[in-house]
C-alpha distance (Angstrom), angle and dihedral (degrees) to the residues before:
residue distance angle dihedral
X1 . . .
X2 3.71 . .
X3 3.90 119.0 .
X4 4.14 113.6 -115.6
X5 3.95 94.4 -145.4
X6 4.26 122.9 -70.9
X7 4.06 78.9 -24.8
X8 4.11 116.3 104.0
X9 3.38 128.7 -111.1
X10 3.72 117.5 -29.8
X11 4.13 107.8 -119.3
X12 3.44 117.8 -115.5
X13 3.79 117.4 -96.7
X14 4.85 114.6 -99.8
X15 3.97 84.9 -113.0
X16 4.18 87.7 59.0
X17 3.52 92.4 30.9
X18 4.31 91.0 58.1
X19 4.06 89.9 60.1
X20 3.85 89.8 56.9
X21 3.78 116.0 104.0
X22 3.93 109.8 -126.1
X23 3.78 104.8 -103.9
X24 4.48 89.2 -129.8
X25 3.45 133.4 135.1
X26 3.44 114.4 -80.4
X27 3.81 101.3 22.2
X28 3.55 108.3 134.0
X29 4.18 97.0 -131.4
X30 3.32 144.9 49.7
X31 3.68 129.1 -71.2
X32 4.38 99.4 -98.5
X33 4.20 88.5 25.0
X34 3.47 115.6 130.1
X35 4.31 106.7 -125.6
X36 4.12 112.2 -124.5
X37 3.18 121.2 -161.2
X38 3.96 127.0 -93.7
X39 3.63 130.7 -114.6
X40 3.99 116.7 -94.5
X41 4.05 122.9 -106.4
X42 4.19 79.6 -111.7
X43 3.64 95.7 48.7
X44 3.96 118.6 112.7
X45 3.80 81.5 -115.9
X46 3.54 92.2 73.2
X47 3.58 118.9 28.4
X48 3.53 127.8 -154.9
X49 3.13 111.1 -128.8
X50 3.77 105.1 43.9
X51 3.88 136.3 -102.1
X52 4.28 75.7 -94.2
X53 4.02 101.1 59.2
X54 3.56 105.5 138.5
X55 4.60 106.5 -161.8
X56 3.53 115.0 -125.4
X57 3.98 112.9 -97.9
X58 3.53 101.1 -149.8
X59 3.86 133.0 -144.2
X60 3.79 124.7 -4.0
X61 3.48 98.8 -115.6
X62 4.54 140.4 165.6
X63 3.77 89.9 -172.9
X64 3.82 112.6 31.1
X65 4.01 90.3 173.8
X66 3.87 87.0 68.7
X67 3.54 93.1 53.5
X68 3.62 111.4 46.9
X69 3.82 116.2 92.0
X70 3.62 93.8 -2.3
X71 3.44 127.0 136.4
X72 3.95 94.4 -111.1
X73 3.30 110.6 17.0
X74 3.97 100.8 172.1
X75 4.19 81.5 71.8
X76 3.70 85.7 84.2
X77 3.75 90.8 50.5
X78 4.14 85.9 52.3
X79 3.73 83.2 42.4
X80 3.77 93.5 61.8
X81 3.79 99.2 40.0
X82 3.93 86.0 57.7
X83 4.11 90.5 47.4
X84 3.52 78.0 57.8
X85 3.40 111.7 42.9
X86 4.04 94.4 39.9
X87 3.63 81.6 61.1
X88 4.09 100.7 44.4
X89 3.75 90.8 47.9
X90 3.50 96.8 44.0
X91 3.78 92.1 51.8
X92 3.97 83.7 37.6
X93 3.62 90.5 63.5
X94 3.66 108.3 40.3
X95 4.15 86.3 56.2
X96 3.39 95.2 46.6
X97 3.82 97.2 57.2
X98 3.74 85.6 40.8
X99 3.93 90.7 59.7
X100 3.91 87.4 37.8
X101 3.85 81.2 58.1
X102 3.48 114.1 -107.5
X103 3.66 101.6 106.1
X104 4.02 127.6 -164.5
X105 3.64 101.8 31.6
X106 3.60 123.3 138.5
X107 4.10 128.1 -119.9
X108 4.02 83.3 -110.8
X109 3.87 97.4 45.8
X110 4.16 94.0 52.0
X111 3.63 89.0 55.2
X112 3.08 100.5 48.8
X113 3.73 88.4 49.2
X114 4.17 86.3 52.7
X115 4.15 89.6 54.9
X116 3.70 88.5 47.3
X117 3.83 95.7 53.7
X118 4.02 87.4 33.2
X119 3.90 109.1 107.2
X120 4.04 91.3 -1.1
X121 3.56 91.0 -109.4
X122 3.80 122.0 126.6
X123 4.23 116.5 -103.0
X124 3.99 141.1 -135.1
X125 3.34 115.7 -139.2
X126 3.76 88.1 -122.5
X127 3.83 82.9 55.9
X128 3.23 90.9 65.6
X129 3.79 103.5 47.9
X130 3.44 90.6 55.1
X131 3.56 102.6 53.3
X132 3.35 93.8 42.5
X133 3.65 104.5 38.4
X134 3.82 106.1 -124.7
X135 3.65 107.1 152.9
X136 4.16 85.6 -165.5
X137 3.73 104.4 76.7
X138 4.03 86.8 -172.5
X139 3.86 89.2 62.2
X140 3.85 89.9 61.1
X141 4.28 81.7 44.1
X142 3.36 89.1 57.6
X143 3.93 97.9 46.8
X144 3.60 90.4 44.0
X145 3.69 101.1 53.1
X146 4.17 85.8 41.6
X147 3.53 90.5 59.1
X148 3.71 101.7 42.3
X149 4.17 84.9 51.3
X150 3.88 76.1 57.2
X151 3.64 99.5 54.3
X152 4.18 90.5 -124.9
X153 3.65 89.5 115.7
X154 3.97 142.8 14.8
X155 3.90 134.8 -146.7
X156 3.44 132.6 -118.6
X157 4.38 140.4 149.7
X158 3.61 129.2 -105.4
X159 4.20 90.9 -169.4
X160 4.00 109.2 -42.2
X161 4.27 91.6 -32.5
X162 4.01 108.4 94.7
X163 3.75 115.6 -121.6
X164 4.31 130.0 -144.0
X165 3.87 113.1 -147.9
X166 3.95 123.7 177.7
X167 3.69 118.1 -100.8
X168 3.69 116.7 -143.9
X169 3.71 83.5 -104.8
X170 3.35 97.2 54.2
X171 3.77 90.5 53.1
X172 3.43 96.3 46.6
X173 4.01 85.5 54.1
X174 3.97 87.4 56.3
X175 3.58 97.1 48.5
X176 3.92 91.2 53.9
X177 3.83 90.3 45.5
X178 3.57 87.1 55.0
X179 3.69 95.0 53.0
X180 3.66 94.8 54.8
X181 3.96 89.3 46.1
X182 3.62 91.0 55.9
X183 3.70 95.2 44.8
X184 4.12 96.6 41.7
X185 3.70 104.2 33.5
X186 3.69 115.4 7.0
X187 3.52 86.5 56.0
X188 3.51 98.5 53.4
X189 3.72 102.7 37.8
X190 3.96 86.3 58.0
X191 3.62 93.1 53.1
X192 3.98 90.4 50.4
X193 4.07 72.4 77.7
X194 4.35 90.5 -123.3
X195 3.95 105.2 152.6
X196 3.78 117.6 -122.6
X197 3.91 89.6 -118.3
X198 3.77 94.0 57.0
X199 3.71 91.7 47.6
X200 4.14 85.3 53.8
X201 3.85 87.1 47.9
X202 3.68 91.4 55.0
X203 3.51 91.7 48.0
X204 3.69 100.8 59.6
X205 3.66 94.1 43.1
X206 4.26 79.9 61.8
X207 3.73 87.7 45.9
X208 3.65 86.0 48.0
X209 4.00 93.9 47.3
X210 3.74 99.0 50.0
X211 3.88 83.7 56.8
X212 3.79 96.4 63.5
X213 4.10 90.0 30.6
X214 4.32 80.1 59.3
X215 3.85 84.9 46.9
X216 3.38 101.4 49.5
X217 3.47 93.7 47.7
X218 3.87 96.4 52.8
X219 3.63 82.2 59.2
X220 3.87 98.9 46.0
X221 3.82 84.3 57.6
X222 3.64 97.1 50.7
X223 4.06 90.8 64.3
């Protein structure tokens, strides 16, 4: 700058003086630096969606080639719960008549223990396939005769079909099974906070399932 006599510096013209960053707290330059201009939100400076982003990972599937492009694909999410949950309550109920102390018994041979003490009214073998869905009436033979050899339940006839009734053994076995059911899982399924009505809900949507599952099968078999 150019010296205006035995005066001091001559001050820099407003137009110069406009393109001067203010010299304040906070300003990001120096005093005399000319400001620039900072990147926008939706510049690759500053992304979106944060350093932290975590992608979406999609359905909980077993068998993702089922699901993709189908016309329902959250069936094979329902698919996989009941993989899991067959398994859990099978497991579930073998150890629970173990610790109600009737060892060895299979998933198949407690329940159909349970239907035989259910309503205290004697069973047909038939009976029991039907309520409980076993296609293989010899699997229900087989559980029947294993827990007669047990003393849990006795024979008898209603006309030429055999009949199951509950021993007082076999009752006994039940009410201990129950205690340990309501103090292992009844117990801690209510305190998940899950209301009674849902749990009812989800049940006949099953119900409702197995239906269409039986359908669909009868169908399969016909091809």
């Amino acid at each position: 700058m150019a010296r205006g006599g035995g005066h001091g510096f001559r001050p820099l013209p407003p137009c110069a003086m406009k393109r001067v960053a203010p010299a304040s707290a906070g300003a990001p330059g120096r005093r005399g630096e000319i400001m620039t201009r900072r990147p926008a939100d939706d510049s690759p400076s500053a992304p979106s969606g944060g350093p932290l982003a975590t992608p979406a990972v999609g359905s909980i599937v077993s068998s993702a080639h089922l699901a993709e492009g189908g016309a329902l694909p959250a069936l094979s999410e329902v698919e996989f719960g009941l993989n899991m949950i067959s398994h859990a309550y099978s497991r579930w109920m073998v150890r629970c008549m173990s610790a109600a102390g009737v060892p060895d018994l299979s998933a198949l041979d407690v329940q159909v223990l349970h239907h035989v003490v259910h309503r205290d009214r004697p069973k047909t073998i038939a009976d029991l396939c039907l309520v409980l869905d076993v296609e293989d009436t010899h699997l229900v033979t087989y559980a029947a005769k294993k827990l007669q050899a047990l003393g849990l339940v006795s024979g008898g006839r209603r006309g030429k079909e055999k009949t199951l009734t509950a021993t007082p053994a076999g009752k006994r076995a039940c009410a201990r099974y129950r205690e340990v059911r309501e103090a292992l899982l009844s117990s801690a399924v209510a305190a998940t906070g899950i209301a009674p009505e849902k749990l009812s809900e989800i049940a006949a949507v099953l119900r409702a399932l197995s239906g269409h599952y039986d359908q669909a099968a009868r169908s399969a078999a016909s091809l």
